[in-house]
KOLROTOR-605778 format. One record per residue: residue number from 1; x, y, z of N, C-alpha, C in turn. Coordinates in pm, 1 decimal, always signed. Example, Ala and Ser with C-alpha at 12.3 -4.5 7.8 and 13.67 -1.06 7.14 Angstrom:
// KOLROTOR-605778
- 1 +1319.0 -569.0 +780.0 +1230.0 -450.0 +780.0 +1320.0 -330.0 +780.0;
- 2 +1285.0 -225.0 +708.0 +1367.0 -106.0 +714.0 +1290.0 +3.0 +787.0;
END
This chain:
// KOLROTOR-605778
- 1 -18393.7 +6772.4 +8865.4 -18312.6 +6882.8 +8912.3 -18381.3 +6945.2 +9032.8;
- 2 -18334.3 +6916.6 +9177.3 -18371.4 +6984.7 +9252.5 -18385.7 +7146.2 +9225.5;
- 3 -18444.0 +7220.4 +9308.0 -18514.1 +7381.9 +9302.7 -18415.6 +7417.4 +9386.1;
- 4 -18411.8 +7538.5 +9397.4 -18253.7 +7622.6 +9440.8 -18354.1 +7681.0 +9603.3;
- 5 -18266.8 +7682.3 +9695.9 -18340.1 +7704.0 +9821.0 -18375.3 +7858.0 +9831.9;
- 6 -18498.5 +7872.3 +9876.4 -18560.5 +8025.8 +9851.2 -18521.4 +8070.4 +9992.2;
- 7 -18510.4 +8186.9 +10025.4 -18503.1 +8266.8 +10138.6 -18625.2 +8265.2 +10184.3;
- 8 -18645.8 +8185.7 +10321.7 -18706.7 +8228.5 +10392.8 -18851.0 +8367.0 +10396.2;
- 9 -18915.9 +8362.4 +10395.2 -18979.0 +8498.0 +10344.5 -19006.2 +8586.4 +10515.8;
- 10 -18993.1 +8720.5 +10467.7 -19007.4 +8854.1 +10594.4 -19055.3 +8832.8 +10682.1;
- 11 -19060.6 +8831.4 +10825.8 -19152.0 +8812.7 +10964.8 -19283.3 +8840.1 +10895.5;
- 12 -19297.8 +8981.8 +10897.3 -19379.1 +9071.5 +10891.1 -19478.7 +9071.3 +10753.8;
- 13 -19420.9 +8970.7 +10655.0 -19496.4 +8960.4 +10534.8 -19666.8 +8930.1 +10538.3;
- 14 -19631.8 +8799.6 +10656.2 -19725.9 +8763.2 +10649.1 -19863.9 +8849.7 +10722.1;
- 15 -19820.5 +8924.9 +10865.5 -19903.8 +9017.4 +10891.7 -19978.1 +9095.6 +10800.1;
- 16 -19898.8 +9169.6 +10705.0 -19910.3 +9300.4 +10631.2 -19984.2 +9244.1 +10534.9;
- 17 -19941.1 +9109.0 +10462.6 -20097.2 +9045.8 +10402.7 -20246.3 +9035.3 +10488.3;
- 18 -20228.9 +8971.9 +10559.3 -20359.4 +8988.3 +10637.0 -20413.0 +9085.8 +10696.4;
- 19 -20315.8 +9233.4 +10699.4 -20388.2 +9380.7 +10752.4 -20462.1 +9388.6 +10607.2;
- 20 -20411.8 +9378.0 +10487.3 -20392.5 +9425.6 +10364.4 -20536.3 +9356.0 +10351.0;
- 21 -20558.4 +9237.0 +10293.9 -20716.3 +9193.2 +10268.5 -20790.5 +9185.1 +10404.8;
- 22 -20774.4 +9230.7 +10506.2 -20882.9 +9277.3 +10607.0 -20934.1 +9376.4 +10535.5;
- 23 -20856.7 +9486.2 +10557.8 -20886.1 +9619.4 +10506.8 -20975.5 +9604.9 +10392.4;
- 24 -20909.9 +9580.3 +10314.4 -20973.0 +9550.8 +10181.4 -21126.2 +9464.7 +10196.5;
- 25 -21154.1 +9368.8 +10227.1 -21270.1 +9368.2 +10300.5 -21373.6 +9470.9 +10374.5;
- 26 -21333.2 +9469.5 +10455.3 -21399.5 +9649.7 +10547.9 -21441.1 +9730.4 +10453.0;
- 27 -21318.8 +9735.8 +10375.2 -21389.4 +9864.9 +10246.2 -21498.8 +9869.3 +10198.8;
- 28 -21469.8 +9677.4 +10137.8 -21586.9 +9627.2 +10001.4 -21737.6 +9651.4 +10056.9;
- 29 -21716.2 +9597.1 +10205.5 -21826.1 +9549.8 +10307.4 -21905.3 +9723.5 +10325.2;
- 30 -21818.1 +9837.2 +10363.1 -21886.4 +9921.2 +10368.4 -21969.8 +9967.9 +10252.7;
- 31 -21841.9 +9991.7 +10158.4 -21920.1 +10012.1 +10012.0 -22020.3 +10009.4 +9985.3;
- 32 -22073.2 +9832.2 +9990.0 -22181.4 +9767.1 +9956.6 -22276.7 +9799.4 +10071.0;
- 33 -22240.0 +9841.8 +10192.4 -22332.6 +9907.4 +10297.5 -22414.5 +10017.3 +10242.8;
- 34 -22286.1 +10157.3 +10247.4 -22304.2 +10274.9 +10188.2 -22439.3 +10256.4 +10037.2;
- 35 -22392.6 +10160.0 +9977.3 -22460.1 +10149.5 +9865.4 -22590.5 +10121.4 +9883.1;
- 36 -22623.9 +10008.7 +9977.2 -22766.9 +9969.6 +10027.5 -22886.4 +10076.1 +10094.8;
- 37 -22795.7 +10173.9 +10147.5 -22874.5 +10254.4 +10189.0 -22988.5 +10334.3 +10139.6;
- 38 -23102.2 +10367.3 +10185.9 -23260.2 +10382.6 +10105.9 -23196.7 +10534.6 +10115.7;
- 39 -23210.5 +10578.1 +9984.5 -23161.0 +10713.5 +9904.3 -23309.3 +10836.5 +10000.3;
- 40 -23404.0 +10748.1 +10029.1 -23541.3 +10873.8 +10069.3 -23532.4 +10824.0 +10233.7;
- 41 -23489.2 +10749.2 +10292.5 -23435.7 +10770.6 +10434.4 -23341.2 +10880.1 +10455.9;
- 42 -23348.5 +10854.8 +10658.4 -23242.4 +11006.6 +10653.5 -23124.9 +10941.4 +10626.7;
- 43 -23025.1 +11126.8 +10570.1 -22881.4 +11130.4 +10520.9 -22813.5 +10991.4 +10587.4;
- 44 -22703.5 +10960.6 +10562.0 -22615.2 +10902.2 +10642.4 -22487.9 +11002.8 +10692.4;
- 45 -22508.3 +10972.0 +10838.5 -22388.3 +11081.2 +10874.0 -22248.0 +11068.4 +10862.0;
- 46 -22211.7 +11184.2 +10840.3 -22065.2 +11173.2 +10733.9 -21998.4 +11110.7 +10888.5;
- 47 -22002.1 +11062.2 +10989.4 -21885.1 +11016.7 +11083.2 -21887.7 +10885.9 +11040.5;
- 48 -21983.1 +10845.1 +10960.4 -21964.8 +10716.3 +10931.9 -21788.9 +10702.5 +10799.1;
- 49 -21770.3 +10772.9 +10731.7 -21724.7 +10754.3 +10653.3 -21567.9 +10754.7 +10675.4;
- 50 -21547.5 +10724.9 +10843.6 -21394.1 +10705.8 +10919.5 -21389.6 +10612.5 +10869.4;
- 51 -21487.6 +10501.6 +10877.4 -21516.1 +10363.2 +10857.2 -21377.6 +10331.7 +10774.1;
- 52 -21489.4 +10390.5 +10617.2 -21364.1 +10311.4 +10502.7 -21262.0 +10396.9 +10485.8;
- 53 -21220.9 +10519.4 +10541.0 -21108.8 +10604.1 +10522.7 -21017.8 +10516.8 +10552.3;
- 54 -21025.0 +10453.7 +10736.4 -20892.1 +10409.4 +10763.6 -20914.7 +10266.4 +10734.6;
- 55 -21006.5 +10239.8 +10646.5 -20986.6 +10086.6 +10560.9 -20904.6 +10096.5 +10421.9;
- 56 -20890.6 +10216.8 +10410.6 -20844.1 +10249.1 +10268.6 -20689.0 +10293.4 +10308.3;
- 57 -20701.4 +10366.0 +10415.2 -20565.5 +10353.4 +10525.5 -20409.2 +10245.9 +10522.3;
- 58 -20519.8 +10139.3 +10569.5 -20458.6 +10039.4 +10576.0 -20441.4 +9962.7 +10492.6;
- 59 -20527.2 +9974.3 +10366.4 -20481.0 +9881.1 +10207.8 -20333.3 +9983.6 +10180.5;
- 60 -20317.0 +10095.2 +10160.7 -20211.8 +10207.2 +10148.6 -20130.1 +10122.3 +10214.1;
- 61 -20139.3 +10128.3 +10342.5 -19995.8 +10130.7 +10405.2 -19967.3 +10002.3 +10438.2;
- 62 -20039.2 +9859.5 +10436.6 -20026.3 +9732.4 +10369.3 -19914.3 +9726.9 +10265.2;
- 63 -19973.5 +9796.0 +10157.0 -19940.1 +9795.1 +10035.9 -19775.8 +9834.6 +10009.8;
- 64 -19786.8 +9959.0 +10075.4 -19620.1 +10016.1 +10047.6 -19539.3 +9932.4 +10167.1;
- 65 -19609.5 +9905.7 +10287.0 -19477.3 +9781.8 +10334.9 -19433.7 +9709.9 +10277.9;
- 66 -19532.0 +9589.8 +10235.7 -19512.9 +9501.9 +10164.3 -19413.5 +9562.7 +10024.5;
- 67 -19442.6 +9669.1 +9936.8 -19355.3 +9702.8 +9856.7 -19220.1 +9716.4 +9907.1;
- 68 -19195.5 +9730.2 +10046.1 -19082.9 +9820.8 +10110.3 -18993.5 +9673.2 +10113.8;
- 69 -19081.9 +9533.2 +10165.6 -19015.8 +9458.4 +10163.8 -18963.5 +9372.1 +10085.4;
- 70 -19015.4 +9406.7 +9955.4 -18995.8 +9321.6 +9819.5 -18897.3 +9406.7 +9710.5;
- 71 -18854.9 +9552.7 +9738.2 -18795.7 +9603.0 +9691.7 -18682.9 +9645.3 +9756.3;
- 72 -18695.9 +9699.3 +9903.8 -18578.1 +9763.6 +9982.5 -18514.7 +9654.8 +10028.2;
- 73 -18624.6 +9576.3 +10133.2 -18526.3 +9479.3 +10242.9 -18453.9 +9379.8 +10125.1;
- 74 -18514.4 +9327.5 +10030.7 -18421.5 +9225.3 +9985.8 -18298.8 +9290.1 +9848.9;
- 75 -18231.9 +9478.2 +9901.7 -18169.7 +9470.4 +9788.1 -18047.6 +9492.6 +9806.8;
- 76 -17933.5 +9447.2 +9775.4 -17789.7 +9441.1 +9758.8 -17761.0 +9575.9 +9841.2;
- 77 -17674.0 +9581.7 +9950.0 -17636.9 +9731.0 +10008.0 -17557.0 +9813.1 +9943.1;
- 78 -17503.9 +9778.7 +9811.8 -17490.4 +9910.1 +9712.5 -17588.8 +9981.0 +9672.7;
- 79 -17698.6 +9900.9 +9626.4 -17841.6 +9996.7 +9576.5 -17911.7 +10039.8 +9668.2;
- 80 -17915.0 +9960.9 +9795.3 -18004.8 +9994.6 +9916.9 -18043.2 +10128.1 +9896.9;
- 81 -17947.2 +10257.0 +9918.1 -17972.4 +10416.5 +9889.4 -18045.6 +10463.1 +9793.7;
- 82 -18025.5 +10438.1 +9665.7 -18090.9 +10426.9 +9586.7 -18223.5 +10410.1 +9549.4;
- 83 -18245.6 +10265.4 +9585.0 -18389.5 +10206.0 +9619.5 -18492.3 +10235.1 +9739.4;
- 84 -18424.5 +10290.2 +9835.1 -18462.0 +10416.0 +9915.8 -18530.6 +10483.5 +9913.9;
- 85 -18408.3 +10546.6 +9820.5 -18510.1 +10716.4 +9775.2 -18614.6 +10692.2 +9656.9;
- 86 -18591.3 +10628.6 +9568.5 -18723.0 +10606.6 +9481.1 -18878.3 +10571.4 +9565.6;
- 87 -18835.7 +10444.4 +9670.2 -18944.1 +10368.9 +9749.6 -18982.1 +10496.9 +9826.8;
- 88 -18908.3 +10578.3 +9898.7 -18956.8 +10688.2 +9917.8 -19068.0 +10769.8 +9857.1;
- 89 -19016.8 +10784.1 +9767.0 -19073.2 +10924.7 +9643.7 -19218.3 +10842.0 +9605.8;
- 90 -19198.6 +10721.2 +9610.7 -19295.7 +10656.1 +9586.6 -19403.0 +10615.3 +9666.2;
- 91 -19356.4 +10610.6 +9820.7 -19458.1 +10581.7 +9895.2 -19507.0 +10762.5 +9948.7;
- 92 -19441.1 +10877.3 +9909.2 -19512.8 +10994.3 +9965.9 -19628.6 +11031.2 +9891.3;
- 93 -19615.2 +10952.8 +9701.1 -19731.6 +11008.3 +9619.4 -19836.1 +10936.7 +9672.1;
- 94 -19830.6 +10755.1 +9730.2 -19927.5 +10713.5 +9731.7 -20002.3 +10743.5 +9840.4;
- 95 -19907.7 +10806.0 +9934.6 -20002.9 +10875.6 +10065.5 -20058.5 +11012.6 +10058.8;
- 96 -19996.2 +11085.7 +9930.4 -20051.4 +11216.5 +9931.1 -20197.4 +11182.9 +9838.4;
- 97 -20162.5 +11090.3 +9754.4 -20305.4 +11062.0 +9644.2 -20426.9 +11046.6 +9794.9;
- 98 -20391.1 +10931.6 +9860.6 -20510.4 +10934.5 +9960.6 -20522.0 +11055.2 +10021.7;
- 99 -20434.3 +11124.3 +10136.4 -20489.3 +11248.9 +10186.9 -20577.5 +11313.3 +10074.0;
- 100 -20538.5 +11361.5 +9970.9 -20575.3 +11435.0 +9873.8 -20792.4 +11379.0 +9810.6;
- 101 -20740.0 +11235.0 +9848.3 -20894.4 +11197.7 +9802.3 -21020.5 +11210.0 +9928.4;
- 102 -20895.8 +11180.8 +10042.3 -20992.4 +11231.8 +10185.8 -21063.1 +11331.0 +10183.9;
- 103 -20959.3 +11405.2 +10169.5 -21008.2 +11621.7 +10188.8 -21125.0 +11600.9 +10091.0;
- 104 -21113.0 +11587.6 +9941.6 -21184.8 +11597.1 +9832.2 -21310.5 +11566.5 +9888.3;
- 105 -21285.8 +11439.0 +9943.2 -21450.1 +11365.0 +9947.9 -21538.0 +11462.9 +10112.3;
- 106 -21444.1 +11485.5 +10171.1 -21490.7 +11552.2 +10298.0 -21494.7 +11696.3 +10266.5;
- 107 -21449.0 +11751.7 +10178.4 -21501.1 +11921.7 +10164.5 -21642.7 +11889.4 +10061.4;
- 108 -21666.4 +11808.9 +9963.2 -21753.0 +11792.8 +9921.6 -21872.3 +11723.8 +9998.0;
- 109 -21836.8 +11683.6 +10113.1 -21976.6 +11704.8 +10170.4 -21979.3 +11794.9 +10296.3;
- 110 -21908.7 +11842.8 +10297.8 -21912.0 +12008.6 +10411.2 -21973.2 +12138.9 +10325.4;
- 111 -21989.5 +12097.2 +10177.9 -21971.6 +12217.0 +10103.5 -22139.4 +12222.7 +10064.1;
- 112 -22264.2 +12132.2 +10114.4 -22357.3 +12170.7 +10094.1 -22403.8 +12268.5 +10148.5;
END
């Protein structure tokens, strides 16, 4: 029994994978930087920590494209509205969770 012909997959899929585990990389890579660092050397300066913000940035907003295109672009234009506003509601928590962990981590080290 032949397989039923798949659609083509999104231009853009394939980009948004490869922003997506870049990023994700960058992160791990700093991490394990951040982590290496000799605790009785000097501080590390907080400008370093743009680094993995907008690595963490871009796993986010990787992430909800790619959601945007696996849920919105491929859905019937009756639900389209629908699926919309949820993908909406859904991509503002996952950008407010990050702002929200930014500030956190950056007032806690302004606050010594």
């Amino acid at each position: 029994m032949p397989a039923p012909d798949l659609p083509p997959p999104h231009p853009l899929r394939k980009r948004l994978l490869i922003l997506e585990f870049s990023c994700l990389a960058v992160l791990l890579l700093t991490m394990g930087w951040f982590s290496s660092q000799n605790a009785g050397a000097a501080p590390l300066n907080p400008a370093w920590l743009i680094v993995p913000a907008l690595a963490s940035l871009g796993v986010f907003l990787s992430f909800i494209g790619l959601m945007y295109l696996r849920w919105v672009a491929t859905a019937e234009a009756s639900n389209r509205f629908r699926h919309k506003l949820v993908f909406s509601l859904l991509a503002l928590t996952l950008i407010g969770v990050w702002v929200y962990g930014i500030a956190n981590t950056w007032l806690s080290l302004t606050a010594r």
